[in-house]
C-alpha positions in Angstrom: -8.5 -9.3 -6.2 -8.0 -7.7 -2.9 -4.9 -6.2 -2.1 -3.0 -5.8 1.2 -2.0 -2.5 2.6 0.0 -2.3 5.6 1.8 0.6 7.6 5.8 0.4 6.1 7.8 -1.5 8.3 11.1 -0.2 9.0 12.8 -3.0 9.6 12.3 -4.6 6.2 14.1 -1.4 5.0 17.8 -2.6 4.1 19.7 0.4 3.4 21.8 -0.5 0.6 19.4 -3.5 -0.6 16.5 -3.9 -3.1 13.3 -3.7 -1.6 11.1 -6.6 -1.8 7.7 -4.4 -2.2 7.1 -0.9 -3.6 6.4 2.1 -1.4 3.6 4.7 -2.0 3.0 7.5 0.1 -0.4 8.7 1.9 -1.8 10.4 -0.9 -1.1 6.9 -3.2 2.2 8.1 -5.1 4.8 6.2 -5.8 7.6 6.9 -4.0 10.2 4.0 -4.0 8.9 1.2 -7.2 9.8 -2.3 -5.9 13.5 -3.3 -6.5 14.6 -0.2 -5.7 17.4 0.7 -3.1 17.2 3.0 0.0 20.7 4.3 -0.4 21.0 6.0 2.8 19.3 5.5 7.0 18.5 9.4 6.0 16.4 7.9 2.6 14.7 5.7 4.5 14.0 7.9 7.4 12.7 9.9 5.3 10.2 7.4 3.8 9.1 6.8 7.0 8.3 10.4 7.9 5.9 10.8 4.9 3.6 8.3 6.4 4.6 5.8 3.5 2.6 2.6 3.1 3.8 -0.7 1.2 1.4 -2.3 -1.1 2.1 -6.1 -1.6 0.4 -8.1 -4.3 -1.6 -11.0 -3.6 -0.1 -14.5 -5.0 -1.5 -15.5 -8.0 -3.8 -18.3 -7.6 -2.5 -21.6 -9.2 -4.4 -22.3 -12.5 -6.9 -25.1 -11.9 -6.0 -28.7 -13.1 -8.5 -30.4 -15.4 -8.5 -33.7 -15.1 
């Protein structure tokens, strides 16, 4: 199951809300686990400089219907 990596977009950075996706930096750490809040612009800036990337899972696929 492929899985879609995208340069971090800052706008979808909330400071003071969850985020919806978990944020690894260029080397693959972890560096923010998804849920967890950017508490600061200076946090999140910070992200951003380390060349961060957000990893979003694919949807499951719906379980096939039998008939």
């Amino acid at each position: 199951m492929p899985v879609k990596v995208a340069p971090l977009d800052v706008n979808r950075i909330v400071v003071g809300e969850p985020i919806p996706f978990s944020v690894f930096g260029a080397d693959g750490q972890l560096l923010l686990a998804e849920g967890g809040i950017v508490a600061s612009a200076r946090i999140r800036d910070r992200l951003l400089s380390l060349g961060s990337v957000r990893v979003d899972l694919p949807d499951p696929a719906p379980a096939p219907t039998v008939p």
